[in-house]
C-alpha positions as CSV (number, residue, x, y, z in Angstrom):
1,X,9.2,0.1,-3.1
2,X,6.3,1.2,-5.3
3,X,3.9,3.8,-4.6
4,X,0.4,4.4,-4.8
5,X,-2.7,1.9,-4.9
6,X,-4.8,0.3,-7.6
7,X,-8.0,2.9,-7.4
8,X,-7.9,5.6,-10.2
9,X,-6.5,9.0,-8.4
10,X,-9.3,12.2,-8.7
11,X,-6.1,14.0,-10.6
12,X,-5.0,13.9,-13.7
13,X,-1.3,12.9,-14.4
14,X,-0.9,16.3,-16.5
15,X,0.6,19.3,-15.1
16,X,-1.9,21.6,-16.4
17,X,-4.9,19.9,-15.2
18,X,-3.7,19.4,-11.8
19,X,-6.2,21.1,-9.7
20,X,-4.8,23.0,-6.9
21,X,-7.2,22.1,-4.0
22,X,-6.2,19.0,-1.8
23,X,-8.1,15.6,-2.6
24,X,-11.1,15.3,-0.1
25,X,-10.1,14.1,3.2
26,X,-11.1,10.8,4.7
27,X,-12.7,9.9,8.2
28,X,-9.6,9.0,9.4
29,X,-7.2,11.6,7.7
30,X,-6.2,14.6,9.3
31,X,-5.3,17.7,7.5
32,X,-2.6,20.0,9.4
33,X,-5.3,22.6,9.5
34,X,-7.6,20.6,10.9
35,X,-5.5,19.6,13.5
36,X,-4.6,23.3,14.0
37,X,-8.8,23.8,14.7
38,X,-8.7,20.6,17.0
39,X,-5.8,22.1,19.0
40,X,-7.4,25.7,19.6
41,X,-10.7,24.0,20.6
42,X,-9.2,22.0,22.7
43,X,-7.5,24.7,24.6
44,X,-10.7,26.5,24.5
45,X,-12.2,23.8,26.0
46,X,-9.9,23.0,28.8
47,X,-9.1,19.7,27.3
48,X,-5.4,20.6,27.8
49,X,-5.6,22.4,30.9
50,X,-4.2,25.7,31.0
51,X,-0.5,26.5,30.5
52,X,-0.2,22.6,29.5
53,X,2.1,21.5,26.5
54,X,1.2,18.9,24.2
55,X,3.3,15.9,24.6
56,X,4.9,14.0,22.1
57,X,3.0,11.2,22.2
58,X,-0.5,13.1,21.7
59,X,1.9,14.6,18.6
60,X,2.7,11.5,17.2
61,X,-1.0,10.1,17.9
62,X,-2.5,13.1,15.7
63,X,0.4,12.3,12.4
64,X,-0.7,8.0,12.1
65,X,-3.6,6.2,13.4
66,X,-1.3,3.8,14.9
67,X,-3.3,1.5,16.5
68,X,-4.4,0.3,13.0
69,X,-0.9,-0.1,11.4
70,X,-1.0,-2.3,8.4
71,X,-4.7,-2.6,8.3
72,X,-6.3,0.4,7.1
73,X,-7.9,0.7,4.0
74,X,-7.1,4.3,2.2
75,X,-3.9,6.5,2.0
76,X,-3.8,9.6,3.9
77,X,-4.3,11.5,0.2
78,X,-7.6,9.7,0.5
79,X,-8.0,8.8,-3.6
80,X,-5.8,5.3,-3.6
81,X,-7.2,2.1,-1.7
82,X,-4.9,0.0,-0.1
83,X,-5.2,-3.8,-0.4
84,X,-5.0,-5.6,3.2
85,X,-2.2,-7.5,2.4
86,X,0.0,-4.3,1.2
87,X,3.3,-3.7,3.1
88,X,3.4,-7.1,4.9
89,X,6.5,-7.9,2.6
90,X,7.8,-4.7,2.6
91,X,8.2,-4.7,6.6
92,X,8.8,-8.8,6.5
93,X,11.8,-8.7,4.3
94,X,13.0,-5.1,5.9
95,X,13.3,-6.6,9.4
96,X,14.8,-10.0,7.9
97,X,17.5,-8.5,6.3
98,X,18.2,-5.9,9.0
99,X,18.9,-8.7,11.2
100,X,21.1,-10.4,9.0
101,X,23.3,-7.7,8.5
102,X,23.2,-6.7,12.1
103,X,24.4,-10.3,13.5
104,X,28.0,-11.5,13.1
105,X,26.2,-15.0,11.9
106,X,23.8,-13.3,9.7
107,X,26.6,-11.6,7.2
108,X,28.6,-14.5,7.5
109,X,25.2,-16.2,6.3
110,X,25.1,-13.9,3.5
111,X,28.3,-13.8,2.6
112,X,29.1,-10.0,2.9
113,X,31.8,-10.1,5.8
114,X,34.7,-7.8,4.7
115,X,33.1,-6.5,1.4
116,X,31.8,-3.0,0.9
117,X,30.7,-3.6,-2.2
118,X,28.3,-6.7,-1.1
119,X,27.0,-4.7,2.0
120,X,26.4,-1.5,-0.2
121,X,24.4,-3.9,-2.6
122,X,22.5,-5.5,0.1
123,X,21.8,-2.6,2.4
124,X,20.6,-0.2,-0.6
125,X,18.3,-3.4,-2.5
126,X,17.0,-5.4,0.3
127,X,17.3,-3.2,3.7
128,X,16.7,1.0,3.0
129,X,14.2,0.7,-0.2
130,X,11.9,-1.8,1.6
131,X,12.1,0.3,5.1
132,X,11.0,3.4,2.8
133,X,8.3,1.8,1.3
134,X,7.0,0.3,4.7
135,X,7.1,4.1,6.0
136,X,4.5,4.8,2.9
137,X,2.5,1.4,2.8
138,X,2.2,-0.1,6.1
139,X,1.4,3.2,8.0
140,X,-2.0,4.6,8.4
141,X,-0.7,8.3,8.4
142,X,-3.1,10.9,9.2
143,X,-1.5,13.9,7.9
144,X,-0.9,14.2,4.2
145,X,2.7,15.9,4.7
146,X,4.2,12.8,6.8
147,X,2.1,10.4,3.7
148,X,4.2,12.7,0.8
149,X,7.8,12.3,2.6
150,X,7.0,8.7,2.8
151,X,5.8,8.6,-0.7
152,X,9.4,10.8,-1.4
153,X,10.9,8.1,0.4
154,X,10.0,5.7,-1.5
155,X,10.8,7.1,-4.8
156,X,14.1,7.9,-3.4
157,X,14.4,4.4,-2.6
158,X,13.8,3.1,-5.5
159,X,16.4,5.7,-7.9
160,X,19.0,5.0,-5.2
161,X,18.4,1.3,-5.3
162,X,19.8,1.0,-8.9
163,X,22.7,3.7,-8.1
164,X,23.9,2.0,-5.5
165,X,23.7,-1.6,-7.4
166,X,26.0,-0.2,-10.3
167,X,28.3,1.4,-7.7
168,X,28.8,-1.4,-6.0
169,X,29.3,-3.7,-9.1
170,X,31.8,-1.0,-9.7
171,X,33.7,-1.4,-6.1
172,X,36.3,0.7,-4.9
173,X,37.2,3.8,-6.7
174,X,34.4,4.2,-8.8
175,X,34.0,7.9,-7.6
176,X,37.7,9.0,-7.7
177,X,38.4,10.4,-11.5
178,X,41.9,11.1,-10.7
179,X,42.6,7.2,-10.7
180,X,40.6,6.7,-14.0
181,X,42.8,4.9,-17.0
182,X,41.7,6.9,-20.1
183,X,37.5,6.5,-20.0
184,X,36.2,4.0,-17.8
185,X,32.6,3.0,-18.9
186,X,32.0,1.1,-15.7
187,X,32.7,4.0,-13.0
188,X,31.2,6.7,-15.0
189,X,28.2,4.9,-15.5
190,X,28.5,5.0,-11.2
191,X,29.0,8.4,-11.0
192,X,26.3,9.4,-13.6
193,X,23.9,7.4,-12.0
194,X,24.1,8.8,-8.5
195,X,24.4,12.5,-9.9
196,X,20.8,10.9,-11.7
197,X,19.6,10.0,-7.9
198,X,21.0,13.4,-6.5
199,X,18.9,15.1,-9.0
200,X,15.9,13.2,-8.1
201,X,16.0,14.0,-4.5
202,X,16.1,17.8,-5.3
203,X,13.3,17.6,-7.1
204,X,11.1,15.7,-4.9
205,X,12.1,17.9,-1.9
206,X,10.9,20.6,-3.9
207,X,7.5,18.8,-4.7
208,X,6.9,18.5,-0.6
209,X,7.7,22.2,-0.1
210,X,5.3,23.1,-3.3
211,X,2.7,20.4,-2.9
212,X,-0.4,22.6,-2.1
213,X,-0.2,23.7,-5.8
214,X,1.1,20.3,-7.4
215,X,0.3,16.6,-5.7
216,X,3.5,15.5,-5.3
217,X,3.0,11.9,-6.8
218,X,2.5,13.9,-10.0
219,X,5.1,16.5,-9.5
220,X,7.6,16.3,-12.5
221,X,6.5,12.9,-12.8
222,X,7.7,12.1,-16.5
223,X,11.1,13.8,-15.6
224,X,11.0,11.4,-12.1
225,X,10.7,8.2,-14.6
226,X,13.3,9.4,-16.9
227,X,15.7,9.6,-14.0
228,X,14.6,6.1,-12.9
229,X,14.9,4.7,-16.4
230,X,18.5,6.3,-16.8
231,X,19.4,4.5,-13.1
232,X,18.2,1.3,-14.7
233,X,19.9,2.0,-18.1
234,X,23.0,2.6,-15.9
235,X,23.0,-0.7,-14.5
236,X,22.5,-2.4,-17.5
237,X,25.8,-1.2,-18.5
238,X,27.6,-2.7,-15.8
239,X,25.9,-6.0,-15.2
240,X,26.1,-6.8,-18.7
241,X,29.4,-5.8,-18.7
242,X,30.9,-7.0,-15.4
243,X,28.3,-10.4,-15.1
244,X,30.3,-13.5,-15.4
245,X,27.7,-15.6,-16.7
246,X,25.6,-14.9,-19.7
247,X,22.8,-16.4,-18.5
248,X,22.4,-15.0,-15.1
249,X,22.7,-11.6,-17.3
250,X,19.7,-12.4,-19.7
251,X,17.5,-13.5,-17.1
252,X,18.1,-10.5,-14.9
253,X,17.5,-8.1,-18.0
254,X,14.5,-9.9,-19.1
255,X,13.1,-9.7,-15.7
256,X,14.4,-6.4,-14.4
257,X,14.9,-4.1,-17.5
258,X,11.3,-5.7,-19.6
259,X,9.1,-7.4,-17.4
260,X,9.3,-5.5,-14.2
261,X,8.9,-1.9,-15.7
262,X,5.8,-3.0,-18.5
263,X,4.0,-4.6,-16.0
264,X,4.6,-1.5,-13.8
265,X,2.9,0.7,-16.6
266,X,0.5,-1.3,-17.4
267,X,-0.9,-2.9,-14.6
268,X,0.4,-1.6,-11.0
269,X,0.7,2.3,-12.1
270,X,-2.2,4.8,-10.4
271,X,-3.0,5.7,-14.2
272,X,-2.7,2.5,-15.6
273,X,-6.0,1.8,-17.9
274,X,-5.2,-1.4,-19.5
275,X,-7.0,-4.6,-18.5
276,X,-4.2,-6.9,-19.3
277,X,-3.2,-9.0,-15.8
278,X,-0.8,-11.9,-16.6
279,X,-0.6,-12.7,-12.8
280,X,-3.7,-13.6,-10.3
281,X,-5.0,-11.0,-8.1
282,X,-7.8,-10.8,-5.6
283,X,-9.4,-7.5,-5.4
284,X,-8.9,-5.3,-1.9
285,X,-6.7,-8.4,-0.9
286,X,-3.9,-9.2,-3.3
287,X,-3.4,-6.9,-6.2
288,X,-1.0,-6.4,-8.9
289,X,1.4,-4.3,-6.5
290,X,1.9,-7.3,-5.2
291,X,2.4,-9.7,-7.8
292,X,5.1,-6.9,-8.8
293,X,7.2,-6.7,-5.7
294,X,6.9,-10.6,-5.7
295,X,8.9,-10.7,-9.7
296,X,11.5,-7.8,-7.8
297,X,12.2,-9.8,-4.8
298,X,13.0,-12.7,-7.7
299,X,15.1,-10.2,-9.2
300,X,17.2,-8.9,-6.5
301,X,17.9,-12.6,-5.1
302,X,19.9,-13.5,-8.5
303,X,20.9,-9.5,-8.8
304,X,22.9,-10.6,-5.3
305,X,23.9,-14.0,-6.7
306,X,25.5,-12.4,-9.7
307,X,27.6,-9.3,-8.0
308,X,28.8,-12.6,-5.0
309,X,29.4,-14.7,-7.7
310,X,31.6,-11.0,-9.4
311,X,32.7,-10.3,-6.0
312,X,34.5,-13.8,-4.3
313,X,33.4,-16.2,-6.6
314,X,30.1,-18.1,-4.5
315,X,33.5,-18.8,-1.8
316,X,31.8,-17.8,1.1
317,X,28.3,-17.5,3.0
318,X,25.3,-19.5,1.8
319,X,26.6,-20.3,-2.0
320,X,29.4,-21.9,-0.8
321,X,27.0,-24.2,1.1
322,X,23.9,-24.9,-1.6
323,X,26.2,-24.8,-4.4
């Protein structure tokens, strides 16, 4: 979850200024016309041999320089540096929780046996978001379509991460109108917020098939954080409204619907200018990405304690042990 780096991007974050050239390519990024011209010369060359195919794995060598996954140093748009220790949660906490969910004993661990709405929560915050921002951060991609699907990817995860929270706070039915007692603020709240995400992913597929005349990070880029905001504004609703404890509820907000998105804007976003940095960083090493994702993996863990404690109480899986 999160895109981009810490370096200023070459573009500016106004339509009308975007230019319509690609951003200068780096040593180790590969343009797909370039590798067009490295594939005719090597047929010209006899490097192929005549009549041969390319195989897949000379295909999937040319997309990501994959012997270097997780430790290069620039994205394949070649304008945003990439600290060395970006993407190692991402991955870390991906595989974790994929495990869990994948084991009899993990969801037993967890809690989530026999509950939809626990394994929608889980799956959509801890599992697919952080698997879609591992696509974008921990691989060195060559190609600057494969590092824009990623970066969709990961904007997609991150709109579909707060729909799927409120639907599952919502549980079963939240979709189905026909069952509605007069106007339920809970489910519609559901169903506006994944028409929100539905939305969003039109619009960034059409940013991937346009982006020669628009970088897609910039592409509709103040309608792609009004659709994120309305996610989040969406959840509100329901936590506050559903969350058994007041506290939980105030700590969660503070954290998720304050903290998280200001320091977002102000210190981890590609065009943030302010100097303000409330939490330690180390330059190329740890930056404020990471101090970011640090708060939202706070977040989710009492996000998850509140919809368990909504769902059965804290009657099963690790609660009913530690508490």
């Amino acid at each position: 979850m999160g895109a981009g780096g810490e370096s200023r991007p070459r573009w500016s974050t106004s339509r009308r200024s975007v230019t319509t050239e690609a951003p200068e390519e780096s040593h180790h990024v590969k343009t797909r016309s370039s590798i067009s011209r490295d594939r005719r010369a090597s047929r010209q060359s006899g490097g192929l041999g005549k009549g041969r195919r390319q195989t897949s794995y000379e295909t999937l060598a040319e997309i990501a320089d994959w012997r270097r996954i997780g430790l290069h140093d620039k994205y394949a748009d070649a304008t945003m540096s990439r600290p060395v220790t970006r993407g190692w949660l991402h991955i870390g906490l991906a595989s974790v929780s994929t495990f869990l969910v994948s084991t009899s004993g993990g969801r037993d661990f967890l809690g989530v046996r026999g509950s939809k709405s626990l394994m929608t929560f889980f799956t959509f915050t801890f599992i697919v978001p952080y698997w879609a921002s591992s696509a974008l951060h921990f691989i060195p991609w060559r190609i600057r379509v494969a590092h824009d699907i990623a970066l969709v990817l990961d904007f997609l995860g991150i709109s579909g991460g707060f729909a799927a929270q409120t639907v599952a706070w919502v549980g079963k039915g939240w979709w189905n109108v026909s069952l509605d007692d007069g106007f339920e603020v809970n489910k519609w709240a559901a169903r506006l917020s994944v028409l929100a995400t539905a939305r969003l992913t039109y619009v960034l597929t059409y940013a991937v098939l346009h982006r020669t005349s628009t970088p897609v990070m910039v592409h509709r880029r103040q309608l792609r954080f009004a659709i994120t905001g309305f996610n989040m504004l969406c959840l509100l609703v329901v936590e506050t409204r559903l969350m058994s404890s007041w506290r939980v509820n105030l700590l969660v907000q503070i954290l998720g619907k304050l903290f998280v998105p200001t320091y977002f804007v102000f210190c981890v976003a590609v065009d943030s200018s302010s100097d303000f940095r409330p939490l330690p960083t180390k330059a190329k090493v740890w930056e404020a990405h990471e101090n970011w994702h640090v708060v939202i993996l706070v977040l989710h863990l009492l996000q998850f304690y509140a919809v368990s404690m909504h769902v059965h109480g804290l009657s099963a899986g690790v609660w009913k042990t530690v508490l």
